[in-house]
N, C-alpha and C positions, 0 to 999 in steps of 0.2 A: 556544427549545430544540426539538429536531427529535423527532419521534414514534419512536419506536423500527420501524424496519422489517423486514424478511428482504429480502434479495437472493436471486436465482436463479440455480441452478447455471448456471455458465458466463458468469456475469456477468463483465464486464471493471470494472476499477478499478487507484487506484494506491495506496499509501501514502508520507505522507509525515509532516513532524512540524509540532510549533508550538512552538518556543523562542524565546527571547530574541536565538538568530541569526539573522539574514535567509539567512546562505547554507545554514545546518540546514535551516531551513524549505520551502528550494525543491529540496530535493534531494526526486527523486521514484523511486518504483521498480514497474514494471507487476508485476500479478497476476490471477490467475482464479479465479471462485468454483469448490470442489470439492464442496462438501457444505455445507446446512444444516439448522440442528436450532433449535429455540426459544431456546436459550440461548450458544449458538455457530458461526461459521460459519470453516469449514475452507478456507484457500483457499493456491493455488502460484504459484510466481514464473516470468510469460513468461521468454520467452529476448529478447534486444535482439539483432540482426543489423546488423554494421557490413560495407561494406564498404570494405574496403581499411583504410588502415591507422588504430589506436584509439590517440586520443589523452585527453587526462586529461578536455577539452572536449568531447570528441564525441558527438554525439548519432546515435541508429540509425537506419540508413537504413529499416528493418522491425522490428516486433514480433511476436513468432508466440506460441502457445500448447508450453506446454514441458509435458510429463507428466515431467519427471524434476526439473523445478527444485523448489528450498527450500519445504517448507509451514510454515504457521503458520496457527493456531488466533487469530480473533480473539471477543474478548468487548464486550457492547454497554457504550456506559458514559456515563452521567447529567452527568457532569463540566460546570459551568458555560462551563470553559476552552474548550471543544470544541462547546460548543452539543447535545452528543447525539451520540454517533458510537460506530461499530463501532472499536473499538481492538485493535492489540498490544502486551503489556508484554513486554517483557527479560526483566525481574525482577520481583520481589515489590516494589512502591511507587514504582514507574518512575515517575518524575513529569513526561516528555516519551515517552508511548509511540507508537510508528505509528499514524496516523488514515486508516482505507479514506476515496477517495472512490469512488464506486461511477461506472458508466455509459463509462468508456475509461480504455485505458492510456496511461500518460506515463511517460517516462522524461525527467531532467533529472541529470545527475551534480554532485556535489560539488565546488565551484569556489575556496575557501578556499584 
């Protein structure tokens, strides 16, 4: 089980999940830390830069930092499943929520 950490503003990382689907699993989506505080850390979704044309498969040719993408609020969580990890829940009892890894962005799309 992993110590519970703070990452630092401007941290890069990606979220992704841990289901029982392998293609769930590997779908990934970059972000950057915006804020943190002892009990939650605030973080926004880069922008992916294709060029030319985007297919259902493709992957970006650049990552940048986006001040206008999606934020979400992640909470640390004990969870045996996860080993220890800053998560996002959906909803109330999400029982597959987004899992930060921290230190670079990745993007992989959904290939089902």
């Amino acid at each position: 089980m992993r110590e519970k950490f703070l990452p630092k503003v401007g941290e890069k990382l990606y979220l992704h999940q841990k289901t029982n689907n392998s293609y769930v699993n590997d779908v990934r989506r970059p972000y950057t830390v915006r804020w943190v505080s002892d009990n939650a850390v605030g973080i926004q979704e880069a922008r992916c830069i294709f060029n030319g044309p985007q297919y259902y498969d493709s992957l970006p040719d650049e990552i940048v930092d986006d001040y206008n993408g999606r934020t979400l609020t992640l909470k640390w969580s004990n969870a045996k499943k996860w080993g220890g990890a800053w998560v996002h829940r959906e909803y109330p009892g999400d029982e597959y929520p987004l899992i930060a890894e921290f230190g670079r962005w990745d993007y992989y799309p959904y290939l089902d």
